[in-house]
C-alpha positions as a Markdown table, in Angstrom:
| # | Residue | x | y | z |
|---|---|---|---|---|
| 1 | Unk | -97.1 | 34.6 | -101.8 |
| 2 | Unk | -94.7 | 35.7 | -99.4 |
| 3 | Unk | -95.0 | 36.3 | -95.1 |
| 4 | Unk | -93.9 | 40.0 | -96.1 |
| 5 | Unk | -97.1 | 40.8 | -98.5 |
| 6 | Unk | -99.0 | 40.3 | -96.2 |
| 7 | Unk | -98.1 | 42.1 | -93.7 |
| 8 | Unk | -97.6 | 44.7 | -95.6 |
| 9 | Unk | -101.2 | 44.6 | -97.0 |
| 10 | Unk | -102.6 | 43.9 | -93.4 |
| 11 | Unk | -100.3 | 47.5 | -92.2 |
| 12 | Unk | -102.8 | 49.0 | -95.1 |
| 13 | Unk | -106.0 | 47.6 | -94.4 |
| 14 | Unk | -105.3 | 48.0 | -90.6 |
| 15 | Unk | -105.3 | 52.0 | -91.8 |
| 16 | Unk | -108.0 | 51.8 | -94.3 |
| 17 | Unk | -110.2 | 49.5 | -92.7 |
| 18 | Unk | -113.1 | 52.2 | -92.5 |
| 19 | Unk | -113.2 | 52.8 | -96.3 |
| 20 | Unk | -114.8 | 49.9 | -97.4 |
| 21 | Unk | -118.2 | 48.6 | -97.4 |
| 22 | Unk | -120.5 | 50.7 | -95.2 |
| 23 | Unk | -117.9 | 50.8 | -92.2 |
| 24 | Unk | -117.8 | 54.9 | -92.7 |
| 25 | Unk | -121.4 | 55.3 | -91.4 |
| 26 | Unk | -120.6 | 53.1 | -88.5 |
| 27 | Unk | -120.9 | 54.4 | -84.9 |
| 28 | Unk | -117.6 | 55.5 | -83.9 |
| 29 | Unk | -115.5 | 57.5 | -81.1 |
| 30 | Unk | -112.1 | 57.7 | -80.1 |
| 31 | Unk | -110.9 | 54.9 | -77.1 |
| 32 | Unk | -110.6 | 57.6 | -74.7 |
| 33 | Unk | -114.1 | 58.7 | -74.7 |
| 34 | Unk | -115.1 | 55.4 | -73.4 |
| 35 | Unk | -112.8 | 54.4 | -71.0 |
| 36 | Unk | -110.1 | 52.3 | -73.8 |
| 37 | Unk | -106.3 | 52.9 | -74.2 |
| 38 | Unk | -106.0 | 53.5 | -77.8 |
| 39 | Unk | -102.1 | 52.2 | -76.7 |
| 40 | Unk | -103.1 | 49.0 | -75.6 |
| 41 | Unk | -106.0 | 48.8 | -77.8 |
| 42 | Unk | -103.5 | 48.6 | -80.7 |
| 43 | Unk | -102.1 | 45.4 | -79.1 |
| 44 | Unk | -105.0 | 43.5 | -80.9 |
| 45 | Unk | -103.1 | 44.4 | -84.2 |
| 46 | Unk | -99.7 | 43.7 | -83.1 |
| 47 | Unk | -100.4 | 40.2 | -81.9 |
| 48 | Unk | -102.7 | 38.8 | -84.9 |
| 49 | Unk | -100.0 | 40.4 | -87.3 |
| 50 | Unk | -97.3 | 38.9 | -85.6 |
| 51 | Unk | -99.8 | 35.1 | -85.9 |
| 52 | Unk | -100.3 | 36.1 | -89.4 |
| 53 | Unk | -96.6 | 35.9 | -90.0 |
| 54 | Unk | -96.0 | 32.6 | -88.1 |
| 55 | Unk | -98.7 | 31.1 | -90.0 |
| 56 | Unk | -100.7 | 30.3 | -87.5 |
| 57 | Unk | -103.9 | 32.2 | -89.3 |
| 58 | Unk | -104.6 | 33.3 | -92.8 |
| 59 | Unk | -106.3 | 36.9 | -91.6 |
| 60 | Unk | -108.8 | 38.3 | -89.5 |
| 61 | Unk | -111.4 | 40.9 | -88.7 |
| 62 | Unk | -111.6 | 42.3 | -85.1 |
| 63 | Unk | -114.2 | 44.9 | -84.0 |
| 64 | Unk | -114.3 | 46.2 | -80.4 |
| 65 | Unk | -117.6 | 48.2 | -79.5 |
| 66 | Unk | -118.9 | 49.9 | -76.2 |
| 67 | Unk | -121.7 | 52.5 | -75.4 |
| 68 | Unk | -122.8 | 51.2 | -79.1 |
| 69 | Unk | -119.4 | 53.2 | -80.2 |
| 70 | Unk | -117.0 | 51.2 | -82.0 |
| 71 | Unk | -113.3 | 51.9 | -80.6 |
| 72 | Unk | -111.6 | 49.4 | -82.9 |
| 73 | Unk | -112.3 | 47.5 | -86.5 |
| 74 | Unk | -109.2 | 46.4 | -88.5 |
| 75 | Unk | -108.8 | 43.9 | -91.1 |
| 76 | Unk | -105.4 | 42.1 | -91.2 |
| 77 | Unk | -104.0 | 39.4 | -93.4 |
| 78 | Unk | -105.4 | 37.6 | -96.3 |
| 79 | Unk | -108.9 | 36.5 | -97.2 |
| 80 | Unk | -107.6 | 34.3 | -99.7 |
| 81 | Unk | -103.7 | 34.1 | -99.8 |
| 82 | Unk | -103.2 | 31.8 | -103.5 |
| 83 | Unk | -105.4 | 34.9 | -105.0 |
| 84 | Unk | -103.6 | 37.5 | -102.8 |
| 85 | Unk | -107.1 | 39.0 | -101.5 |
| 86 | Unk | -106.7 | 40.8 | -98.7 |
| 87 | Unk | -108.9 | 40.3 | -95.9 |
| 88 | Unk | -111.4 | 43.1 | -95.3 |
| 89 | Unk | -113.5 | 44.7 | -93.1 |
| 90 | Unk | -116.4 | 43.9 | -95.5 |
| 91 | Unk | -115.0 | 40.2 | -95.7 |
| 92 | Unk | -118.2 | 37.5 | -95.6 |
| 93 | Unk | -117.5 | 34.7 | -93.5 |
| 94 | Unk | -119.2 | 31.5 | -92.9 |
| 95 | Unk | -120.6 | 31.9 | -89.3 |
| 96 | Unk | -121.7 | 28.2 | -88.6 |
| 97 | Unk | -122.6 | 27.9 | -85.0 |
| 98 | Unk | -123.0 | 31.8 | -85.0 |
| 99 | Unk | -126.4 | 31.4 | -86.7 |
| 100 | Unk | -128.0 | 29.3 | -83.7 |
| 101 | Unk | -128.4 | 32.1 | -81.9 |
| 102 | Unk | -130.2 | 33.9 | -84.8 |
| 103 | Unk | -132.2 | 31.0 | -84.8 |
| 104 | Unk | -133.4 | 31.1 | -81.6 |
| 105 | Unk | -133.7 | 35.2 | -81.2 |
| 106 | Unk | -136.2 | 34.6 | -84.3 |
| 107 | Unk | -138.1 | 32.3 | -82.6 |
| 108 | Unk | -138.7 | 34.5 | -79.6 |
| 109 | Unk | -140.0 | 37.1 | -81.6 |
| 110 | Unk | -142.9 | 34.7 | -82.6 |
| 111 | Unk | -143.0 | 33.7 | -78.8 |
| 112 | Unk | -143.6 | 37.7 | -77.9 |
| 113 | Unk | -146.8 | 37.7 | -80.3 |
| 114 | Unk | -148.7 | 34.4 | -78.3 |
| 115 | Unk | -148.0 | 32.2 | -81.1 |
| 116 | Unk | -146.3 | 29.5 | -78.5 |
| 117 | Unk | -145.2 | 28.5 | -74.8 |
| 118 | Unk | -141.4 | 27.4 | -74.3 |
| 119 | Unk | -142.9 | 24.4 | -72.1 |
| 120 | Unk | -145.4 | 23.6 | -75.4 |
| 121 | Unk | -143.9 | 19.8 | -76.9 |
| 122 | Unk | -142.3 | 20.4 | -80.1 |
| 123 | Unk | -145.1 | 17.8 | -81.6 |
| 124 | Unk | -147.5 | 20.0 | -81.1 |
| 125 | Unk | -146.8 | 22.0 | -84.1 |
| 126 | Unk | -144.8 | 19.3 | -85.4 |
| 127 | Unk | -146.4 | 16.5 | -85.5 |
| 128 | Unk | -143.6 | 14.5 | -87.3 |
| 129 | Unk | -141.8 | 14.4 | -84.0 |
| 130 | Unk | -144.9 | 13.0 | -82.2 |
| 131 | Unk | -143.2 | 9.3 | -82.5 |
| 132 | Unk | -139.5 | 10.2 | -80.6 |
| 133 | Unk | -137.7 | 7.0 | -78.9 |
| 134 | Unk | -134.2 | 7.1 | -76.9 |
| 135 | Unk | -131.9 | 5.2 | -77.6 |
| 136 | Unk | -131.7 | 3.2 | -74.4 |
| 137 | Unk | -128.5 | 4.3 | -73.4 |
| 138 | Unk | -126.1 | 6.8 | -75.6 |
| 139 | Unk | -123.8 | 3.3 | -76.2 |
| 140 | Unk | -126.9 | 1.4 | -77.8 |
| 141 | Unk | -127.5 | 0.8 | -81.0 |
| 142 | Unk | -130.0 | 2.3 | -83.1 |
| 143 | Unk | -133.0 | -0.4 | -82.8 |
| 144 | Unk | -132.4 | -0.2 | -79.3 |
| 145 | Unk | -134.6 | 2.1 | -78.0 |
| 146 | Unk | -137.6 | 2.9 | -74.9 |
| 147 | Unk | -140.0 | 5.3 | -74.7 |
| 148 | Unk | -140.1 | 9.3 | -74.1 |
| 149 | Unk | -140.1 | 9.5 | -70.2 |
| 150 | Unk | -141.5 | 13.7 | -71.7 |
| 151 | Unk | -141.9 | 15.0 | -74.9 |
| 152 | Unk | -138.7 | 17.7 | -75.4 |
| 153 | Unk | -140.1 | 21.4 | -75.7 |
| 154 | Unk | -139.0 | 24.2 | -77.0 |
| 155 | Unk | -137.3 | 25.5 | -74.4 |
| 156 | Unk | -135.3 | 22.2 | -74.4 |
| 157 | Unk | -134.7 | 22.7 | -78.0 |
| 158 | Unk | -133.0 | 26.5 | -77.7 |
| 159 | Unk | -130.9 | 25.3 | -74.4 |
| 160 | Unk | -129.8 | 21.8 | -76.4 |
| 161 | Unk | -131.4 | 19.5 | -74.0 |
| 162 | Unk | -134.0 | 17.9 | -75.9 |
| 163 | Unk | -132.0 | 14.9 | -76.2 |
| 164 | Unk | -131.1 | 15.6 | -80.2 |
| 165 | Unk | -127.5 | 15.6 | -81.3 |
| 166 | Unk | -124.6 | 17.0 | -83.9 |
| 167 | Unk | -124.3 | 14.4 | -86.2 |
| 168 | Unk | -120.5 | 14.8 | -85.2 |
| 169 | Unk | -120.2 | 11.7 | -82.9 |
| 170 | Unk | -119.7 | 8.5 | -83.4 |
| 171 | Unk | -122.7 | 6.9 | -81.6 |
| 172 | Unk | -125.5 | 5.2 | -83.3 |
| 173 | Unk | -127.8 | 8.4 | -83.4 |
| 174 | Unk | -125.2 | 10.6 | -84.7 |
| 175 | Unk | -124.4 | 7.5 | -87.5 |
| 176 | Unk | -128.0 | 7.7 | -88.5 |
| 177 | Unk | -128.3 | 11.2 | -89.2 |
| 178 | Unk | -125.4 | 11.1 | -91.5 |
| 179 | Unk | -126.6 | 7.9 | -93.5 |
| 180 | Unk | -129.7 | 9.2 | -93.8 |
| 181 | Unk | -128.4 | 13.1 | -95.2 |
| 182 | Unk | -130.2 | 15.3 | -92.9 |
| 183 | Unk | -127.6 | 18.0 | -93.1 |
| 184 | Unk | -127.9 | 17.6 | -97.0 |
| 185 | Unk | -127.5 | 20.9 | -98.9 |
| 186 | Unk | -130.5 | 20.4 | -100.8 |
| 187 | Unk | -132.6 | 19.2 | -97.9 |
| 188 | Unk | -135.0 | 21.5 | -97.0 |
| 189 | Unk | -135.7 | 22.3 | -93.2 |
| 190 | Unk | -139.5 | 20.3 | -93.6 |
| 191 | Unk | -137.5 | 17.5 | -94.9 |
| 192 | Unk | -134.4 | 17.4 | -92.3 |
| 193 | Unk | -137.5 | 16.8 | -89.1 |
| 194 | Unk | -139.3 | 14.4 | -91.3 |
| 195 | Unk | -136.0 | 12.6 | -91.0 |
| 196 | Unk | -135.2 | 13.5 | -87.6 |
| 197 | Unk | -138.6 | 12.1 | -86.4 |
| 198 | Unk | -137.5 | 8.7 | -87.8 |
| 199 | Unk | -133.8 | 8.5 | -85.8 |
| 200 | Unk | -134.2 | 8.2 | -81.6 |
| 201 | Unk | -133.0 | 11.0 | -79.5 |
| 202 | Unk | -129.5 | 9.9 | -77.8 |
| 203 | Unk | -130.5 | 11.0 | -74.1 |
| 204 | Unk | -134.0 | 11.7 | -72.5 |
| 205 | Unk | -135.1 | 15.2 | -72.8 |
| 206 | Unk | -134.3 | 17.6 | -70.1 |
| 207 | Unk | -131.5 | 14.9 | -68.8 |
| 208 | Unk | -128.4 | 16.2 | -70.2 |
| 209 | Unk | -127.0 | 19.2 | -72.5 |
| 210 | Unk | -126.3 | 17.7 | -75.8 |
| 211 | Unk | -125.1 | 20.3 | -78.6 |
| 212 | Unk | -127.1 | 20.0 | -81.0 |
| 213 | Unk | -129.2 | 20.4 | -84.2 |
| 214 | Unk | -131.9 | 22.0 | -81.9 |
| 215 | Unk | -131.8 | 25.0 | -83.6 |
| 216 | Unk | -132.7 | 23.4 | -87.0 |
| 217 | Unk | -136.0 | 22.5 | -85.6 |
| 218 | Unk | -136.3 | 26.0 | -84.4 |
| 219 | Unk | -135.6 | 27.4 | -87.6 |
| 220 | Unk | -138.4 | 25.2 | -89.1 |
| 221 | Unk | -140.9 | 26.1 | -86.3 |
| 222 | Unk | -141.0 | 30.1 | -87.8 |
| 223 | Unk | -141.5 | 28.5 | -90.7 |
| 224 | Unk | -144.6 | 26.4 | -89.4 |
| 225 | Unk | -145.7 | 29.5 | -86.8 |
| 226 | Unk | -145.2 | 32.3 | -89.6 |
| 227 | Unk | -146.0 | 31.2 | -92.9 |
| 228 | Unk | -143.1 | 32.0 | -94.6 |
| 229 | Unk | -139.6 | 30.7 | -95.3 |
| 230 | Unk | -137.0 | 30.7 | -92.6 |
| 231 | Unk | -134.3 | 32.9 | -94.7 |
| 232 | Unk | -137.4 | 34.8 | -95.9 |
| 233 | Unk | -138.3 | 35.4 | -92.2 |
| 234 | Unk | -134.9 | 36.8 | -91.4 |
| 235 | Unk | -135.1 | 39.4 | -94.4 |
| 236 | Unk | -137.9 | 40.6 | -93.5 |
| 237 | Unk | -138.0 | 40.7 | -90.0 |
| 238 | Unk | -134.6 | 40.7 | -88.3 |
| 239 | Unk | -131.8 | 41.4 | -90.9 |
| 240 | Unk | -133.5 | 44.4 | -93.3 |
| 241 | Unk | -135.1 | 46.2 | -89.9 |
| 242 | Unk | -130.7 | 45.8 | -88.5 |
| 243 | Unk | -129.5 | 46.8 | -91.5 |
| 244 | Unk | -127.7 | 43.9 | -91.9 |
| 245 | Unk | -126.9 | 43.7 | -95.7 |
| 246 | Unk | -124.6 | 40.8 | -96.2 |
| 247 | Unk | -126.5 | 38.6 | -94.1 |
| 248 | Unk | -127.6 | 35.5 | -95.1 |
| 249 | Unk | -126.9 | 31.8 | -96.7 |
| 250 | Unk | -125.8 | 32.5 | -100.1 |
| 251 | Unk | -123.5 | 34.5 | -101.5 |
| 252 | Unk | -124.4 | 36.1 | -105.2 |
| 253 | Unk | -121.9 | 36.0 | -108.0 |
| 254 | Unk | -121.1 | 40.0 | -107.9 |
| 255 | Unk | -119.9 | 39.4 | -104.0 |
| 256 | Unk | -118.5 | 36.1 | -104.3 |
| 257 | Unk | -115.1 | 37.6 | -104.0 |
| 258 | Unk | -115.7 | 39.0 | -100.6 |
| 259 | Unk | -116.1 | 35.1 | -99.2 |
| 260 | Unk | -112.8 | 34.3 | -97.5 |
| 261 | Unk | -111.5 | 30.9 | -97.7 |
| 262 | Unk | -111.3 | 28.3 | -95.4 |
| 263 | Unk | -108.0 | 27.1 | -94.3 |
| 264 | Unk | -107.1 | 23.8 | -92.4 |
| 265 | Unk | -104.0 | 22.8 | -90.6 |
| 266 | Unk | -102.4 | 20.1 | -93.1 |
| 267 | Unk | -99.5 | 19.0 | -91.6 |
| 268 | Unk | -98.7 | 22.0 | -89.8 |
| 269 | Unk | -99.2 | 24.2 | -92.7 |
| 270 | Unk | -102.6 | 26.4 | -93.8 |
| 271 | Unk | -104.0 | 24.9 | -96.4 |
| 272 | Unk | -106.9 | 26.2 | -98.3 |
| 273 | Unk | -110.4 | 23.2 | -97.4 |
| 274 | Unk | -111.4 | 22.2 | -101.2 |
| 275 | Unk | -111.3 | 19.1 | -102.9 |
| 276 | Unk | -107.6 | 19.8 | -104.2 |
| 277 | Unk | -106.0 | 20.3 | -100.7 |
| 278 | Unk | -108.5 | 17.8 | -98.7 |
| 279 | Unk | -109.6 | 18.2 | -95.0 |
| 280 | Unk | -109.7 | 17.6 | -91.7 |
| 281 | Unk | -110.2 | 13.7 | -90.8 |
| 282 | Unk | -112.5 | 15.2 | -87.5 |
| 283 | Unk | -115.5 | 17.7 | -88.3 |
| 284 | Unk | -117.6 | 15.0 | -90.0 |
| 285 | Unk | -119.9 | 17.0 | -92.5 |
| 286 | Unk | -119.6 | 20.1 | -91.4 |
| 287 | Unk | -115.2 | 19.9 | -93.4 |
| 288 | Unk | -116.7 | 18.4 | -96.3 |
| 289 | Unk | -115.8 | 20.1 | -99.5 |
| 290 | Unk | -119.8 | 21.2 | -100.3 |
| 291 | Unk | -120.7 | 22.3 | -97.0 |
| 292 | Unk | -117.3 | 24.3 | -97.1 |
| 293 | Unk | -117.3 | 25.4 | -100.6 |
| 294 | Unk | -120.9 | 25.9 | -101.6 |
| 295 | Unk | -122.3 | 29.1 | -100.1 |
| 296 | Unk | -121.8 | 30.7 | -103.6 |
| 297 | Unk | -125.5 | 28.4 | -104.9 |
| 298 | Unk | -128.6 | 29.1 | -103.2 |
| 299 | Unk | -128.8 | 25.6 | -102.1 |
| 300 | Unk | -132.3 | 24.9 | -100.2 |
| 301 | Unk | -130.8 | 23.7 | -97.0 |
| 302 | Unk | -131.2 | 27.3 | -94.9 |
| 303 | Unk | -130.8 | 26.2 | -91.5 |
| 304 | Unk | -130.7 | 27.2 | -88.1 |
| 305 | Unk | -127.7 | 25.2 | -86.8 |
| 306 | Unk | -125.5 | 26.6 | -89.0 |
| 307 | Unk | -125.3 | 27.8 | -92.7 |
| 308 | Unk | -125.3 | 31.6 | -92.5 |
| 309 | Unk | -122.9 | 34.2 | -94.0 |
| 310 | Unk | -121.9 | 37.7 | -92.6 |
| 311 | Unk | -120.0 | 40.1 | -92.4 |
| 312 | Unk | -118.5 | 41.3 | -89.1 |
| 313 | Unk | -120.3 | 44.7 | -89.4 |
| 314 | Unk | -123.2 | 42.7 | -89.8 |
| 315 | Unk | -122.9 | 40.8 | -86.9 |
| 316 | Unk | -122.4 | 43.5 | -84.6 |
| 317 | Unk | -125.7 | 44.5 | -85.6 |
| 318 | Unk | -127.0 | 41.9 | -84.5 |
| 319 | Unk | -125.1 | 41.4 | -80.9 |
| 320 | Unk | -125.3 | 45.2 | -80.3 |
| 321 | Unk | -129.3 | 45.0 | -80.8 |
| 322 | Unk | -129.5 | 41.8 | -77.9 |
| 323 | Unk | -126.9 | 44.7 | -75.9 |
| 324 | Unk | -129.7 | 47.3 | -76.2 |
| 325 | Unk | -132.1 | 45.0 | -74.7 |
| 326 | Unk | -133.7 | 43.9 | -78.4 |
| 327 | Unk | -133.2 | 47.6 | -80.1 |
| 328 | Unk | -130.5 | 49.0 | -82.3 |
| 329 | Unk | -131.6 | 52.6 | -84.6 |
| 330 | Unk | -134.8 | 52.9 | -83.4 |
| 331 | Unk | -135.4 | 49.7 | -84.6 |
| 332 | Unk | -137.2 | 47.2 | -81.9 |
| 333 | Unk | -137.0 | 43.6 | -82.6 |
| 334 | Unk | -137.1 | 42.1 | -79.1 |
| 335 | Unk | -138.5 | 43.6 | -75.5 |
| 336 | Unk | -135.8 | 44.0 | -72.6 |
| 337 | Unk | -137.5 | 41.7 | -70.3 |
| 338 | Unk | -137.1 | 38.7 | -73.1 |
| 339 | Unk | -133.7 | 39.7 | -73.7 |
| 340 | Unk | -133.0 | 39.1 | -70.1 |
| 341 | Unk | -134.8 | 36.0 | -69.8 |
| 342 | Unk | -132.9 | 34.7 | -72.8 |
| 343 | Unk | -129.1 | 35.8 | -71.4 |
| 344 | Unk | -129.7 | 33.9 | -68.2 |
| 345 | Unk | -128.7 | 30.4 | -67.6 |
| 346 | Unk | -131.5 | 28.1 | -68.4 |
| 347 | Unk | -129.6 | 24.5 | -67.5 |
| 348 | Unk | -129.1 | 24.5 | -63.8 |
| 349 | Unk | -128.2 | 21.8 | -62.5 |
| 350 | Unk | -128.0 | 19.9 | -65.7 |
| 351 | Unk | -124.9 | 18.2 | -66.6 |
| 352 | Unk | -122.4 | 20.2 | -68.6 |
| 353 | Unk | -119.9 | 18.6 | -70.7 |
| 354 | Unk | -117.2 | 18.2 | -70.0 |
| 355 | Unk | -114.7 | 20.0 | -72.5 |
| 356 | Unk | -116.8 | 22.8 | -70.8 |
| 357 | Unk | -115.7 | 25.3 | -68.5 |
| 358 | Unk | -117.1 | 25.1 | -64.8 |
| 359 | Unk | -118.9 | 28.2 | -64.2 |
| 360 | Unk | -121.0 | 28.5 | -67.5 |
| 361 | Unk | -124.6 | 27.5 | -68.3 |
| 362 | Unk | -126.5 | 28.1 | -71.4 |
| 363 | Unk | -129.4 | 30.6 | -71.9 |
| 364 | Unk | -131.7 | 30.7 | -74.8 |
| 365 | Unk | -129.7 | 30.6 | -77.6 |
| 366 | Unk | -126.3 | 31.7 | -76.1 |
| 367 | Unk | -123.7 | 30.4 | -73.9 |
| 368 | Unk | -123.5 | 32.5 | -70.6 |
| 369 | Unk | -120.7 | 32.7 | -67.9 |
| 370 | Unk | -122.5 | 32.6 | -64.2 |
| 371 | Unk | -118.8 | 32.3 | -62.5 |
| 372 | Unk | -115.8 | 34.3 | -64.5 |
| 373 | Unk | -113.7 | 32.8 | -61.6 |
| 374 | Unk | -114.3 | 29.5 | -62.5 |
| 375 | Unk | -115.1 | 29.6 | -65.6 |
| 376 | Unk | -111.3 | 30.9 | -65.8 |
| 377 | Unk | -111.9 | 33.7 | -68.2 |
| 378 | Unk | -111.2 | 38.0 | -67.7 |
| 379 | Unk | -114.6 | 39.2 | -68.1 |
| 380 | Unk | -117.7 | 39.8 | -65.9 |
| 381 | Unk | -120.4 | 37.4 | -64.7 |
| 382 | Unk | -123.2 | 37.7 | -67.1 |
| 383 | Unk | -121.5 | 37.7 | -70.2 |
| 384 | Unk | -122.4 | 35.8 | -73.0 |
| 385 | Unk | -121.5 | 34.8 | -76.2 |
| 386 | Unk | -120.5 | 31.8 | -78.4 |
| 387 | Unk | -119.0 | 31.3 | -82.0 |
| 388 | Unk | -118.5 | 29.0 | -85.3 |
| 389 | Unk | -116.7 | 26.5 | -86.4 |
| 390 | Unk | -114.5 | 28.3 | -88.5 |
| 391 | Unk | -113.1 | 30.0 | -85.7 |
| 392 | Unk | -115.4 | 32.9 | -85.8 |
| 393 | Unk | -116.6 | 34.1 | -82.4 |
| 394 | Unk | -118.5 | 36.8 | -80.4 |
| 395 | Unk | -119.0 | 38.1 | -76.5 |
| 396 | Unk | -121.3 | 40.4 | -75.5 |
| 397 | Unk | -120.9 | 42.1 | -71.8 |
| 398 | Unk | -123.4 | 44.3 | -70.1 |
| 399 | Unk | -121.9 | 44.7 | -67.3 |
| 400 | Unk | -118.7 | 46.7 | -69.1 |
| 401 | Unk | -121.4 | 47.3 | -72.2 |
| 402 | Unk | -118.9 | 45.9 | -74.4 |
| 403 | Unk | -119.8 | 43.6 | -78.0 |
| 404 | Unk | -116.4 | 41.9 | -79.4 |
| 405 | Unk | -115.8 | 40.3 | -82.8 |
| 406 | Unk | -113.1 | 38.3 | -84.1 |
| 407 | Unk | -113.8 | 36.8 | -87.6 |
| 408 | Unk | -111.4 | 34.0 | -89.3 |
| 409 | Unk | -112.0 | 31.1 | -91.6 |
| 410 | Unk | -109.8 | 28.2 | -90.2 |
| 411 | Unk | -111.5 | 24.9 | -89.6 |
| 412 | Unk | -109.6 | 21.8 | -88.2 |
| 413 | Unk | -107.1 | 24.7 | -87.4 |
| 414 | Unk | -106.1 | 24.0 | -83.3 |
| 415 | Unk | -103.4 | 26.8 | -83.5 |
| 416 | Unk | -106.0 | 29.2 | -85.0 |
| 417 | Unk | -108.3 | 28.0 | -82.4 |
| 418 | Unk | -106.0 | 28.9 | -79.3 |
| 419 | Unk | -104.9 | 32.3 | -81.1 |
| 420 | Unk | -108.4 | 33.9 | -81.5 |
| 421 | Unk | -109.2 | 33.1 | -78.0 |
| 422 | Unk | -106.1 | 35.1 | -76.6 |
| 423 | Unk | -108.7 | 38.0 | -77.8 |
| 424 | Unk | -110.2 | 38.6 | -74.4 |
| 425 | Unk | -106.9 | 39.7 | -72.5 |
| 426 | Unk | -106.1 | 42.0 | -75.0 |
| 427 | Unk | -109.7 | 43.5 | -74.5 |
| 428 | Unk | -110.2 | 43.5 | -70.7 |
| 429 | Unk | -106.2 | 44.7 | -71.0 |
| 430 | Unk | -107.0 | 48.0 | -72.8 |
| 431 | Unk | -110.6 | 48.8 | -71.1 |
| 432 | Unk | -109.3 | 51.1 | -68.3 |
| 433 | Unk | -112.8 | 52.8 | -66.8 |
């Protein structure tokens, strides 16, 4: 398939973008009316097309939103480029790291009926985790462990300080939790703590901000605090009150064409991540050709780490409700004042990594800029966000009351990577009032 396809398909769906999927009943208004260029808006399209056609993404989905009016939602490229699909604004992605905060915003829903305290231990409800070590140092090996100096809470496990990992290391913890298959696609969320109580934590709780698995747990503490299923949870409570359609962690056979396909650098070239082409050498699990390629069987991992699909209109459902203070339609899933508690920076004076900009922290679920000056980024202090590995990714402003999408499905895919987070100029560029 040929550079000039599709472009010229991406030209079309740029201009059709609306008609598909439920994007016609969508909030919308001109640029104008809240404060955009519609000039310098269409920059967005004119840079990803020209990426596009050096190859440096497959396609992508970019939705610009403020006042809870959306401005801007295109569809550019391919979805899948061997079976010339185009990409669409009804497109399902895999979100990854996009479903943590899902995770944790479920959580605090239970936390606003008096079913918990952040500063509870996590053994209290599950007691599998009653046991913990540390590994005595984050060099050590696995049998070399002391004791919990505190149990981690739950706050620790929604800010990734409870002293859990990724499994994407090469420490002893992160070792164990691959031998032992705890991000197995038929492991169920009971199962993955049974096994996580049996591996040592790689830092003291509370010490250090590890990214982590955190939001697993989180995911099966609904399940302990509500009764029900995690994904069942999310139906009923969070994505059929949003409207959100497409969300989920399986993909059923009519919609299956909608999934775009993950691409990989491979030598410079996009290549499709499936057993045929291969993958990334870094990524661990999270590149292998199952956890890639198997969102089409309703496997019974459904976790809170990652594992979701959406689409982008579903998404800004979602980030437009944690905009409105916890409400989108009329529909109220969180109060304002948890909203704000969740948006602030809950680390402090905790150490950062370092691959981390200076002048963020991390809230409750989300990533949040308290310097944009240092942090080096054109936006406002308060804003928070995060994304996937895929290369999806999300901000949310409330300052400029702005929600920002960009949707992709590159993994191991640097040049991807840098590309989508050029977004933010083109954004703060076009916003004039």
């Amino acid at each position: 398939m040929g550079t000039r396809w599709v472009l010229g398909c991406a030209t079309v769906i740029a201009l059709l973008g609306p008609v598909f999927g439920r994007a016609a009943d969508l909030p919308r208004t001109q640029p104008e009316q809240v404060g955009f260029s519609s000039e310098r808006l269409s920059r967005i399209d004119q840079f990803f097309a020209d990426s596009i056609q050096r190859g440096e993404i497959a396609g992508i989905v970019t939705l610009v939103a403020r006042h809870g009016k959306i401005v801007h939602f295109s569809a550019l490229g391919a979805a899948d480029r061997d079976r010339q699909r185009n990409m669409r604004t009804d497109t399902i992605f895999r979100l990854y790291s996009q479903t943590k905060a899902v995770a944790t915003t479920a959580l605090m829903m239970l936390y606003e009926e008096g079913r918990f305290q952040l500063t509870d231990p996590v053994a209290k409800y599950l007691p599998e985790l009653a046991q913990l070590k540390v590994l005595r140092t984050p060099d050590s090996p696995i049998g070399d462990t002391v004791p919990l100096e505190r149990p981690p809470t739950i706050q620790d496990l929604m800010r990734h300080t409870a002293g859990l990992s990724h499994g994407l290391d090469k420490n002893a913890v992160d070792v164990e939790y691959n031998r032992t298959d705890v991000f197995g696609i038929d492991v169920s969320l009971k199962e993955m703590v049974e096994r996580l109580g049996r591996i040592p934590l790689l830092e003291q709780p509370g010490k250090r901000f590890i990214y982590s698995v955190g939001p697993d747990v989180l995911a099966r503490l609904v399940e302990v605090l509500s009764g029900m299923p995690f994904d069942a949870f999310l139906e009923r409570r969070l994505f059929g009150p949003l409207g959100m359609k497409d969300a989920g962690f399986w993909v059923e056979q009519q919609n299956a064409a909608r999934l775009a396909t993950v691409y990989w650098d491979q030598g410079g070239k996009l290549s499709p991540l499936d057993r045929a082409h291969g993958h990334p050498a870094s990524g661990g699990f999270l590149v292998e050709p199952d956890q890639v390629n198997s969102y089409t069987v309703n496997h019974r991992r459904k976790g809170g780490s990652y594992g979701m699909v959406s689409t982008t209109e579903d998404y800004w459902r979602f980030a437009q409700m944690m905009l409105n203070g916890g409400e989108l339609n009329g529909v109220r899933i969180l109060s304002p004042q948890t909203v704000r508690y969740m948006i602030r920076s809950h680390t402090g004076a905790i150490p950062m990594p370092k691959e981390f900009p200076q002048g963020m922290g991390y809230g409750l679920g989300f990533a949040v800029i308290t310097d944009a000056a240092a942090a080096g980024t054109i936006t406002n202090d308060g804003m928070f966000y995060w994304g996937g590995a895929a290369t999806t990714m999300y901000w949310i402003d409330p300052k400029a009351d702005l929600v920002i999408l960009a949707m992709t499905q590159h993994l191991g895919a640097p040049r991807a990577d840098e590309i989508v987070g050029r977004l933010r100029p083109l954004v703060y560029g076009a916003l004039l009032q």
